[in-house]
N, CA, C and O atoms as a MOPAC input file, in Angstrom:
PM7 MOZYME 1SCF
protein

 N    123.31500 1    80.89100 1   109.99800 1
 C    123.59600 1    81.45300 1   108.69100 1
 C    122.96400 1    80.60800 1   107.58500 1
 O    122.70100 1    80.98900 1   106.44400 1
 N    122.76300 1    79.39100 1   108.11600 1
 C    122.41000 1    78.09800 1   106.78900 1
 C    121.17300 1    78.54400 1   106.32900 1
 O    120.93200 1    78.85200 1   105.16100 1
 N    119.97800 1    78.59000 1   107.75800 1
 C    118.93400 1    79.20000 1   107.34100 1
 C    118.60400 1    80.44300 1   107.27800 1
 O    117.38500 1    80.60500 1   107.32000 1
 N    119.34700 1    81.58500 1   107.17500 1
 C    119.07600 1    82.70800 1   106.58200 1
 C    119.12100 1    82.74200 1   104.96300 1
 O    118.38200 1    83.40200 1   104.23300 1
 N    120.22700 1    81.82100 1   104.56000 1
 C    120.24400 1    81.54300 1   103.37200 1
 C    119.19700 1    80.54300 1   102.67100 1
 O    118.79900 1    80.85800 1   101.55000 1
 N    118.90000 1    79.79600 1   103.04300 1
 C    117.46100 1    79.10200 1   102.61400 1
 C    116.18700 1    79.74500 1   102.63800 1
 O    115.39800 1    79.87900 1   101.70300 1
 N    116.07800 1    80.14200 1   103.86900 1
 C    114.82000 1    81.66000 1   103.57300 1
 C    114.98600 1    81.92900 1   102.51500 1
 O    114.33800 1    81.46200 1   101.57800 1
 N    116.31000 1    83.11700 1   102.38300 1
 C    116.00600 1    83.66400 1   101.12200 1
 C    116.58800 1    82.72300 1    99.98900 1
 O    117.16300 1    83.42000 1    99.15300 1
 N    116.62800 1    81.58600 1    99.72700 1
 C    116.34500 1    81.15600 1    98.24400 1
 C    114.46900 1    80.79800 1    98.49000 1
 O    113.69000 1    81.00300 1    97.56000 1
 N    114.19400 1    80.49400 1    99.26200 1
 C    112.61400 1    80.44100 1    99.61300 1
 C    112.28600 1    81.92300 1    99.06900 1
 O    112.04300 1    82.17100 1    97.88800 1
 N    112.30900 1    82.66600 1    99.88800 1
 C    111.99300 1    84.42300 1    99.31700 1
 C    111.93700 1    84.53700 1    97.70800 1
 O    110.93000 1    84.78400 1    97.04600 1
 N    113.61500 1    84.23700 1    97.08900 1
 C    113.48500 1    84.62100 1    95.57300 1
 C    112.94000 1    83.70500 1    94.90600 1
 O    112.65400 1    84.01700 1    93.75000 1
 N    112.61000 1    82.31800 1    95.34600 1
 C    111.59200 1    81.66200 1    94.23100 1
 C    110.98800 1    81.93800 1    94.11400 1
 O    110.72900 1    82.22600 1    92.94600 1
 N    109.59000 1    82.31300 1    95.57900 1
 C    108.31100 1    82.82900 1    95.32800 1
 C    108.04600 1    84.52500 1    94.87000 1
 O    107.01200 1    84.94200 1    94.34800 1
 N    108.87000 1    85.08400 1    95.10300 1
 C    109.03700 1    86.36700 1    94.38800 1
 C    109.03700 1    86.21500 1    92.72500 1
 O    108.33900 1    86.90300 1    91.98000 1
 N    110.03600 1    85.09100 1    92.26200 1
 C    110.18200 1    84.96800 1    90.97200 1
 C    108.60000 1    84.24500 1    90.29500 1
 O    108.12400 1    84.49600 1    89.18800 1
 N    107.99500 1    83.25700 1    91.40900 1
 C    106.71000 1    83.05200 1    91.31500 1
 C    105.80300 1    84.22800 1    90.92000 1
 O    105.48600 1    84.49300 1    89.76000 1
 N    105.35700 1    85.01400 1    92.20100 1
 C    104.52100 1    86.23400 1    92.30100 1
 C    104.86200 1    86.85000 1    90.53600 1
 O    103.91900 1    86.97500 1    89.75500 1
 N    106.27100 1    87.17400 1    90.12600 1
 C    106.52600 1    88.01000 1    89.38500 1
 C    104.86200 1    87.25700 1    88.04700 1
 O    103.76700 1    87.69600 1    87.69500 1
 N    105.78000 1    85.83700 1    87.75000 1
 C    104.57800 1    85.77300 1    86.57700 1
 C    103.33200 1    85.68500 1    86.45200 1
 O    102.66700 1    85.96400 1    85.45400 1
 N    102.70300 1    84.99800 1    88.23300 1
 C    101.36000 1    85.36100 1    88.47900 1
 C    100.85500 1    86.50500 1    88.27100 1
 O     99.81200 1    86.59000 1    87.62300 1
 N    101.57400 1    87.78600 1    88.84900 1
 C    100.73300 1    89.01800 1    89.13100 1
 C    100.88800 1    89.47500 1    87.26300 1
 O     99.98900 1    90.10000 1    86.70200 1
 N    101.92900 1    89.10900 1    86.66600 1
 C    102.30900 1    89.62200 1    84.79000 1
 C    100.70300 1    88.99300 1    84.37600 1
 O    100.08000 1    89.70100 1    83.58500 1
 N    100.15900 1    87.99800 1    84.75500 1
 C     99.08000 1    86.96900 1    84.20300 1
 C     98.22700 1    87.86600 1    84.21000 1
 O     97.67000 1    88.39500 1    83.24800 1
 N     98.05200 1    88.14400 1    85.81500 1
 C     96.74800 1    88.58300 1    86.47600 1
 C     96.62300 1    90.30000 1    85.89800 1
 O     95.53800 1    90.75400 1    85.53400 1
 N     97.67500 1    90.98000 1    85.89100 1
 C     97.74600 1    92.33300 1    85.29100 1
 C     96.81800 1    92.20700 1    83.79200 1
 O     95.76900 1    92.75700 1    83.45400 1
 N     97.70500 1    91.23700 1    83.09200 1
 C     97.54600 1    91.01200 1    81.51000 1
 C     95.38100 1    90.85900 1    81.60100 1
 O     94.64100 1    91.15400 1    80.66300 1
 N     95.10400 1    90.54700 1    82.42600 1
 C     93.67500 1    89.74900 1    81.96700 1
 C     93.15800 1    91.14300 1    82.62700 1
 O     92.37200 1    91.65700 1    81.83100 1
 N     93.31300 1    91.94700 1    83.80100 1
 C     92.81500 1    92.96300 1    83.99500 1
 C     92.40500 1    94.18300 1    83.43900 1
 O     91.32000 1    94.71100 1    83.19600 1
 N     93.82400 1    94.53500 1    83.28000 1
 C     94.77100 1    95.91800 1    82.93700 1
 C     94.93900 1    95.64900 1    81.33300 1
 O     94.48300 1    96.50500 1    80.57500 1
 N     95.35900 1    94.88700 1    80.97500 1
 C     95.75400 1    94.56800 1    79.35900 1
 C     97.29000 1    95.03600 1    79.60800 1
 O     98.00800 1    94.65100 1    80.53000 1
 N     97.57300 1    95.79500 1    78.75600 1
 C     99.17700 1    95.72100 1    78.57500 1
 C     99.60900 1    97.50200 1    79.53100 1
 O    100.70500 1    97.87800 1    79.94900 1
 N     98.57600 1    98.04900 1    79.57400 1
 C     98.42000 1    99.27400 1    80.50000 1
 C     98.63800 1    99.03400 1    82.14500 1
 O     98.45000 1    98.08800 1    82.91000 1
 N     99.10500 1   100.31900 1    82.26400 1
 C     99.51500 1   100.15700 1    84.00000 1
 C    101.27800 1   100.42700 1    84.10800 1
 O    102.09300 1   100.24500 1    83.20300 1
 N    101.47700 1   100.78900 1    85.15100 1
 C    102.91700 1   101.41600 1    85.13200 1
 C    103.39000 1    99.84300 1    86.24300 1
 O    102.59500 1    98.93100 1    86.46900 1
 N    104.68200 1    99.89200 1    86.72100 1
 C    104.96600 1    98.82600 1    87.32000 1
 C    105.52200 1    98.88400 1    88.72500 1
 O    106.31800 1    98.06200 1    89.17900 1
 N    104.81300 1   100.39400 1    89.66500 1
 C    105.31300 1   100.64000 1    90.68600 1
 C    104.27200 1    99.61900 1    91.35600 1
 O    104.67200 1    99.75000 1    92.51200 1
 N    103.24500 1    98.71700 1    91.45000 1
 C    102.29900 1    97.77300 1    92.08400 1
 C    103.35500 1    96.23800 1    92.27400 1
 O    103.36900 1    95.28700 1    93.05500 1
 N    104.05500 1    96.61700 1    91.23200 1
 C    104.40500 1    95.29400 1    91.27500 1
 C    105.99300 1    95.52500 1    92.42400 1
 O    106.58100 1    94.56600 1    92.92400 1
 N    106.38400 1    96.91400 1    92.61400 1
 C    107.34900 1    97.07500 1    94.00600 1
 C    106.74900 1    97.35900 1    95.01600 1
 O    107.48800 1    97.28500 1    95.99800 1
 N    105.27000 1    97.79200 1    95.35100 1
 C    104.63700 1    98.22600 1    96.18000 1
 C    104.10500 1    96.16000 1    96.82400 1
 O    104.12400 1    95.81000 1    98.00400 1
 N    103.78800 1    95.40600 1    95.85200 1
 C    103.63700 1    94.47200 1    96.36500 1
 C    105.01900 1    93.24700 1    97.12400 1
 O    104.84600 1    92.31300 1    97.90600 1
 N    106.11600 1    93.68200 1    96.59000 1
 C    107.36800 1    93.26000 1    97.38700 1
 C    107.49100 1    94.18300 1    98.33100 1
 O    108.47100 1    93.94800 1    99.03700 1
 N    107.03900 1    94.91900 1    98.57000 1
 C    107.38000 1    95.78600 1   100.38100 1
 C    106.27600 1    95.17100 1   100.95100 1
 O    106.35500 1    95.01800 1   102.17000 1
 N    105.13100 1    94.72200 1   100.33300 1
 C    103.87900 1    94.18300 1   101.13100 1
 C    104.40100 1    92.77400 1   101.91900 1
 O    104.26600 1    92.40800 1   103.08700 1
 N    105.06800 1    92.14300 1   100.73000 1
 C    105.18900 1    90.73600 1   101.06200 1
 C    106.30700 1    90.39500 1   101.99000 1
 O    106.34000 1    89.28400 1   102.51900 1
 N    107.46200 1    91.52600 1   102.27400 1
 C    108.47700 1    91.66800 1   102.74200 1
 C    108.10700 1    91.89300 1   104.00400 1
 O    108.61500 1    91.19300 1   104.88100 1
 N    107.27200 1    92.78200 1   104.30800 1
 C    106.07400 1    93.37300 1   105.64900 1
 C    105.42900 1    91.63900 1   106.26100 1
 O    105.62200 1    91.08700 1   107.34400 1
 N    104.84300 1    91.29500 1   105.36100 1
 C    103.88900 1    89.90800 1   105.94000 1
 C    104.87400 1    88.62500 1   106.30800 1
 O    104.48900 1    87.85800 1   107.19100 1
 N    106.03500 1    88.40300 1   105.69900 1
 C    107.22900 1    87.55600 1   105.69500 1
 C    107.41600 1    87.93900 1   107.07100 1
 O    106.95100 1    87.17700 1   107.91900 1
 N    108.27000 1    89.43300 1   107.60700 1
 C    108.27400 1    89.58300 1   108.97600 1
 C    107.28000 1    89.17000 1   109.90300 1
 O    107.56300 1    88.53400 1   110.91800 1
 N    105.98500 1    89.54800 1   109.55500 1
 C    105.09200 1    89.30500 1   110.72700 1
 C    105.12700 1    88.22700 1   110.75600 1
 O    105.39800 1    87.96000 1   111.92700 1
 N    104.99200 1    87.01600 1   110.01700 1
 C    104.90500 1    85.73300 1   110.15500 1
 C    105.86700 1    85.12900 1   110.87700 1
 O    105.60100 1    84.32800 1   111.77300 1
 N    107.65200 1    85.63100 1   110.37800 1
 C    108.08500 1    84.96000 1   111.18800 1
 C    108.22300 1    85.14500 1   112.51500 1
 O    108.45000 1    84.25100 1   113.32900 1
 N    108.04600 1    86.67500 1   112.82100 1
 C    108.75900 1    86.75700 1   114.04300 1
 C    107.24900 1    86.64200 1   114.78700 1
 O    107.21300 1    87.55100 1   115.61700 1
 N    106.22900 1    86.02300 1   114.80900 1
 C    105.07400 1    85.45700 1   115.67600 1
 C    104.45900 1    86.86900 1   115.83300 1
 O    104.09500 1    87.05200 1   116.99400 1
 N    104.20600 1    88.05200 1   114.91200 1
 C    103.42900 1    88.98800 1   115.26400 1
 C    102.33900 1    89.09400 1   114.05600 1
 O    102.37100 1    89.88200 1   113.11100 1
 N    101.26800 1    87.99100 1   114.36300 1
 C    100.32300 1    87.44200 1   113.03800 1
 C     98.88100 1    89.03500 1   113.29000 1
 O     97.84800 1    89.14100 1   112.62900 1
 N     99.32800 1    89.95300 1   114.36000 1
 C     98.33200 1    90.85800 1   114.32400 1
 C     98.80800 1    91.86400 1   113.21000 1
 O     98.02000 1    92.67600 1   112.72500 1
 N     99.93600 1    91.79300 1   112.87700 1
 C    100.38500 1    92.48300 1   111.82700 1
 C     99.69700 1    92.42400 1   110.40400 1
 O     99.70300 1    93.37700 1   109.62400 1
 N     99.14300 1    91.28600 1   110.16600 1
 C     97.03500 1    90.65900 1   109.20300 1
 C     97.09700 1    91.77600 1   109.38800 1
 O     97.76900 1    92.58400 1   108.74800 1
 N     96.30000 1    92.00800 1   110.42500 1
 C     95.15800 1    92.88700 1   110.51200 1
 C     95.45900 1    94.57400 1   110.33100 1
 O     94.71900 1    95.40500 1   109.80600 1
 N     96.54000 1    94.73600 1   110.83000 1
 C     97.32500 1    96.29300 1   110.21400 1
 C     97.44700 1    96.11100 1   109.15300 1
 O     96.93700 1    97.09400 1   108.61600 1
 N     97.87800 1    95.33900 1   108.26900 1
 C     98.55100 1    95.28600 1   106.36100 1
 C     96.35500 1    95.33800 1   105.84700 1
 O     95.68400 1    95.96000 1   105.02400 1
 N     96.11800 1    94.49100 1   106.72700 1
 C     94.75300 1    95.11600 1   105.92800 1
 C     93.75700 1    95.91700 1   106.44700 1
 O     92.59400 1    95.85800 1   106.05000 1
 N     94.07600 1    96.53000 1   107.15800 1
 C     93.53100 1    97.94000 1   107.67700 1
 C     94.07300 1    99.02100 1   106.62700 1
 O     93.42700 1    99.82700 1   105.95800 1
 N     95.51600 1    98.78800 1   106.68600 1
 C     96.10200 1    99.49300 1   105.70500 1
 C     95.53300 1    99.67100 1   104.22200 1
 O     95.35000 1   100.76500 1   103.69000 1
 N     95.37000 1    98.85900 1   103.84000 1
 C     94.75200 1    98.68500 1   102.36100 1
 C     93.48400 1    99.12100 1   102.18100 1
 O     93.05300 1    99.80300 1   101.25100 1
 N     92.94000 1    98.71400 1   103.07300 1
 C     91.31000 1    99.49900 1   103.09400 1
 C     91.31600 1   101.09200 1   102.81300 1
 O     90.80100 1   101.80200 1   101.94900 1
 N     92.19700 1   101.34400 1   104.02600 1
 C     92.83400 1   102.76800 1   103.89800 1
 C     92.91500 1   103.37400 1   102.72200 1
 O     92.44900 1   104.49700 1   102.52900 1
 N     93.50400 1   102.69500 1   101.85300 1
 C     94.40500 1   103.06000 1   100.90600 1
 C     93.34500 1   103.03700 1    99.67200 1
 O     93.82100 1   103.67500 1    98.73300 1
 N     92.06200 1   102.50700 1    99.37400 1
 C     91.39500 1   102.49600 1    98.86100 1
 C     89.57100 1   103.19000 1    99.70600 1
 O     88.40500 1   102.80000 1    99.64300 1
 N     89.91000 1   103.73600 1   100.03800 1
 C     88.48400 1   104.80600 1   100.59100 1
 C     88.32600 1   105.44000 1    99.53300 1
 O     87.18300 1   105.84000 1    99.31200 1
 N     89.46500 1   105.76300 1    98.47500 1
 C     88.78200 1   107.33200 1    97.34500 1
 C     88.74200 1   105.92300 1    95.86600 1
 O     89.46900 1   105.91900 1    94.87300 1
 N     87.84600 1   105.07400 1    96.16100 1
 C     88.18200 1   104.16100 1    95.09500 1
 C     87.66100 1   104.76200 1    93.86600 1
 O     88.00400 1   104.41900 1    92.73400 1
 N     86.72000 1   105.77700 1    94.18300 1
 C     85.86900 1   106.32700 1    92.73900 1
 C     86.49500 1   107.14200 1    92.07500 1
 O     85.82900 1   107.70900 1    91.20800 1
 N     87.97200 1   107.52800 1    92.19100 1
 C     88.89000 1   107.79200 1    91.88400 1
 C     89.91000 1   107.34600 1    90.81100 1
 O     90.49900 1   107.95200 1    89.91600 1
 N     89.89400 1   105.46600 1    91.42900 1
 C     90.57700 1   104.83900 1    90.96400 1
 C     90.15700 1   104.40200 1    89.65600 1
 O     89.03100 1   104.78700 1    89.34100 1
 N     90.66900 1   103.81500 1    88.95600 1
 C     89.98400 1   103.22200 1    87.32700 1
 C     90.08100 1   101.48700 1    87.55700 1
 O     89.59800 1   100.56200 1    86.90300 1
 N     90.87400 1   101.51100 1    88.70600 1
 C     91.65000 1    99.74500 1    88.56500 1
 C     90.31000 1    98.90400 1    89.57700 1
 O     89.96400 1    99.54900 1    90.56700 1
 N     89.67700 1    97.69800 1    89.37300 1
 C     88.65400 1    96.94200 1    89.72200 1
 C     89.06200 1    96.82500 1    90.84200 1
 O     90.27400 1    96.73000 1    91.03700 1
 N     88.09100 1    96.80000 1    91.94900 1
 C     87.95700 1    95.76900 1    93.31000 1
 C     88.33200 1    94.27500 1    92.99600 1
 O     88.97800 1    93.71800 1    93.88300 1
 N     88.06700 1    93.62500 1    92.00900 1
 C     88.08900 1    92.17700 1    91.54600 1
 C     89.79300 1    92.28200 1    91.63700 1
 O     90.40400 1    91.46400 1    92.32500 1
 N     90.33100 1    93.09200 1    91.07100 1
 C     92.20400 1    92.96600 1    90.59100 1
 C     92.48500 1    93.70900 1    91.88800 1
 O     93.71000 1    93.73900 1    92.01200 1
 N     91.94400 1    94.27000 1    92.82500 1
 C     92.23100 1    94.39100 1    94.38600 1
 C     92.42200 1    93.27000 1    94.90800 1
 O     93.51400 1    92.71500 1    95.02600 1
 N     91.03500 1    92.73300 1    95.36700 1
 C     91.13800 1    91.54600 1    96.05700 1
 C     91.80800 1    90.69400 1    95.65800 1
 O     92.33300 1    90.06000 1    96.57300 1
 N     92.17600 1    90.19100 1    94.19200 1
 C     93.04400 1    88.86400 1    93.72800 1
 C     94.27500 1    89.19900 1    94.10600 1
 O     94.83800 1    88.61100 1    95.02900 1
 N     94.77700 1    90.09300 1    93.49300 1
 C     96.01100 1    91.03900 1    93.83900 1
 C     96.40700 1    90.45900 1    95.45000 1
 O     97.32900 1    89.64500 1    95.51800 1
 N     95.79800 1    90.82700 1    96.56800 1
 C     95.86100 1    90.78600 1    98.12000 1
 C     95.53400 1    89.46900 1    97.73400 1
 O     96.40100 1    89.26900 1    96.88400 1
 N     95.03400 1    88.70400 1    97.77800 1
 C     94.68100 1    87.20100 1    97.85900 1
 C     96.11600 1    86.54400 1    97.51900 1
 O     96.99900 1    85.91800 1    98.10600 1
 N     95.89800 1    86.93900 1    96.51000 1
 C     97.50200 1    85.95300 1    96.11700 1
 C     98.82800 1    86.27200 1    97.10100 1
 O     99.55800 1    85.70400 1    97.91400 1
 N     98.68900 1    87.18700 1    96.65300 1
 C    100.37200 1    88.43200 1    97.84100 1
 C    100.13200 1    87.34100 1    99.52400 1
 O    100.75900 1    86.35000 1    99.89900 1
 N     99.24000 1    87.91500 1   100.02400 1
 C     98.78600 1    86.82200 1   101.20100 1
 C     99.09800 1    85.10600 1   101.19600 1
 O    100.01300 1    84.62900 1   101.86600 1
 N     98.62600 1    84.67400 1   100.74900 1
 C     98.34600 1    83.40800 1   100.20500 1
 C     99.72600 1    82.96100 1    99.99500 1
 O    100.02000 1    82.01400 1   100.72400 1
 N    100.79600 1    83.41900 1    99.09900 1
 C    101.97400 1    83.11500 1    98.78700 1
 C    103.01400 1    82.90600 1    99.42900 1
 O    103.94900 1    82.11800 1    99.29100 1
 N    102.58500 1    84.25300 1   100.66800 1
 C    103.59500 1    84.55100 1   101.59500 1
 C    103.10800 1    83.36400 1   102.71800 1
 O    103.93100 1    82.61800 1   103.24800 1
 N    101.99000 1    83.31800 1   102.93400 1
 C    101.99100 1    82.32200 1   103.89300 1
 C    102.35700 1    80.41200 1   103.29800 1
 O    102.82100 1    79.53700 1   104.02900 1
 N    102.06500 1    80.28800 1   102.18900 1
 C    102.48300 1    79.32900 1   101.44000 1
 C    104.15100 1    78.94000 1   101.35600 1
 O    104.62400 1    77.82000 1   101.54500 1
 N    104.68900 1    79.83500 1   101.11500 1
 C    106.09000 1    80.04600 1   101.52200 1
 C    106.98000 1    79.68100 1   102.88600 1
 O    107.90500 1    78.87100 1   102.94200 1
 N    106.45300 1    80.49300 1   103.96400 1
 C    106.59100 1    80.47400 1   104.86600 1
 C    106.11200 1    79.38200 1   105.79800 1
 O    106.48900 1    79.14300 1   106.94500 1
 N    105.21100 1    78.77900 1   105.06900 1
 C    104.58800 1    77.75200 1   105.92900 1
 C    105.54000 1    76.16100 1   105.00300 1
 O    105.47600 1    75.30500 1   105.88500 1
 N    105.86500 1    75.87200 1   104.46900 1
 C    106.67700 1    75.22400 1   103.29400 1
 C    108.28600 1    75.38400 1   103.99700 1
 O    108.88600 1    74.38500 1   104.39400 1
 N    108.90700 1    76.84100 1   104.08800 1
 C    109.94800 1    76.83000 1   104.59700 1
 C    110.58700 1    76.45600 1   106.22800 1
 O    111.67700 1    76.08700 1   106.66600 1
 N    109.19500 1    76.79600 1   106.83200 1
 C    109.38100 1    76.38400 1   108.40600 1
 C    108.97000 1    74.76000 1   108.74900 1
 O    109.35300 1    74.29600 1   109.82300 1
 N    107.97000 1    73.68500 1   107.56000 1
 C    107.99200 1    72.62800 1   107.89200 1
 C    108.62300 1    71.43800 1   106.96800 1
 O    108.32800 1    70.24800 1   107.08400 1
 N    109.72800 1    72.09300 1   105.84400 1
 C    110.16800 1    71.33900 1   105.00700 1
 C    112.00700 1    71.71700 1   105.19100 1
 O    112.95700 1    70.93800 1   105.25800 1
 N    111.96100 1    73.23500 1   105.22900 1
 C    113.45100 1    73.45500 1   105.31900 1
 C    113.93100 1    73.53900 1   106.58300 1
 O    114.99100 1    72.94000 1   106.76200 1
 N    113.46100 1    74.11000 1   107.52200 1
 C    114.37400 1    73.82000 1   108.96800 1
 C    114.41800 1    72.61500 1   109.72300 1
 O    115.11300 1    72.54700 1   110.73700 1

């Protein structure tokens, strides 16, 4: 129970992290435009990569970004940059494994 509860104070820091990174990274992109379902679409992402990590199923990478590719095939569609794609996924990635890698060799 001790460390379910340390996870998640691990979880809501870097969530509370992500929150002002991605506000930064929006602001320099997007400007003050953009609705804020990216920013819940990226807590189901990170919630998704948190599982794979812990429970040792790291092929789950490669589905979350299969997925995304996916998800951007009609990009000429989109108005929002490849540049605020990739940072976007860079960071989300990056955080979660930063996290997770921090919580499994500092907190347990």
């Amino acid at each position: 129970m001790e460390q379910t509860i340390s996870f998640l104070g691990c979880y809501l820091l870097s969530e509370l992290i992500a929150y002002f990174v991605f506000r930064r990274v929006r602001r320099k992109f997007l400007g003050k435009s953009g609705s804020a379902r990216p920013m819940w679409n990226g807590i189901i992402e990170r919630v998704f990569l948190y599982l794979c990590l812990l429970t040792g199923v790291y092929h789950g990478f490669t589905l979350f970004g299969a997925l995304k590719i996916g998800t951007r095939i009609k990009a000429d569609e989109n108005k929002v940059s490849n540049d605020y794609f990739l940072i976007g996924n860079m960071i989300s990635v990056s955080l979660v494994m930063l996290t997770t890698y921090l919580y499994q060799n500092w907190i347990l």
